[in-house]
C-alpha positions, -999 to 999 in steps of 0.1 A, spaced: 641 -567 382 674 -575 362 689 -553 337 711 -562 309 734 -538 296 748 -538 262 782 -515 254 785 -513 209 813 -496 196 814 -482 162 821 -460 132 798 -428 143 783 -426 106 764 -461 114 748 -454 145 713 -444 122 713 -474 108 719 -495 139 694 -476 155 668 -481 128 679 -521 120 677 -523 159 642 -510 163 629 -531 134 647 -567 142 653 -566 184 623 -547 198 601 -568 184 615 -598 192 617 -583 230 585 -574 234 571 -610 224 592 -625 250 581 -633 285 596 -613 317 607 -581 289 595 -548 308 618 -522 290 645 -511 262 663 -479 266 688 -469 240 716 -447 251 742 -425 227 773 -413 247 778 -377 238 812 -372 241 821 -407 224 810 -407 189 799 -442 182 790 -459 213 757 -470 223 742 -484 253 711 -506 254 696 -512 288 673 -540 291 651 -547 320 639 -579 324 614 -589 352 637 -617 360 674 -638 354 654 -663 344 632 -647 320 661 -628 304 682 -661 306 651 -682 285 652 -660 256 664 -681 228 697 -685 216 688 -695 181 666 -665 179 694 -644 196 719 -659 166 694 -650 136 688 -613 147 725 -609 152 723 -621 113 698 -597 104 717 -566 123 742 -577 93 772 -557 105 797 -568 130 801 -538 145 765 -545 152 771 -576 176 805 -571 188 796 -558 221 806 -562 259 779 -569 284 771 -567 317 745 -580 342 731 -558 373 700 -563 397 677 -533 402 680 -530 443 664 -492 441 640 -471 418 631 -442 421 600 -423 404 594 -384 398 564 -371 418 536 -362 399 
């Protein structure tokens, strides 16, 4: 498994609406796509306005097929650029662990 990790940085009073626009446009989109296992959405707490989005993807490849046209037009949809300016990074699941039940 590969997860993509997505850093956004911006004004604390439009996290809602990324959140909402980001639910509507990119799950979606991710769930249709081959190799997509999971989206988690992460606020940081102590820094107002960032958000993480971890990705997991079954593999590079599958992650690495999704479109780039597609990609571009949900960026346009998001509508702000604080939306799409983000860093990202790339790490490989070597260990998971599960609760007991």
């Amino acid at each position: 498994m590969v997860v993509e990790l997505l850093r956004f940085r911006m004004n604390p009073e439009k996290v809602a609406t990324f959140l909402e626009k980001n639910a509507q446009l990119w799950t979606p989109a991710l769930r249709q796509h081959r190799g997509f296992v999971e989206k988690e959405i992460w606020v940081n707490l102590k820094t107002p306005g960032e958000v993480l989005i971890a990705i997991h993807w079954e593999t590079m490849a599958d992650w690495k097929s999704f479109p780039a046209a597609l990609q571009q037009e949900l960026d346009a949809q998001m509508g702000d650029e604080e939306f799409v300016n983000c860093e990202g990074f790339e790490y490989e699941v070597v260990a998971s662990t599960l609760r007991a039940t």
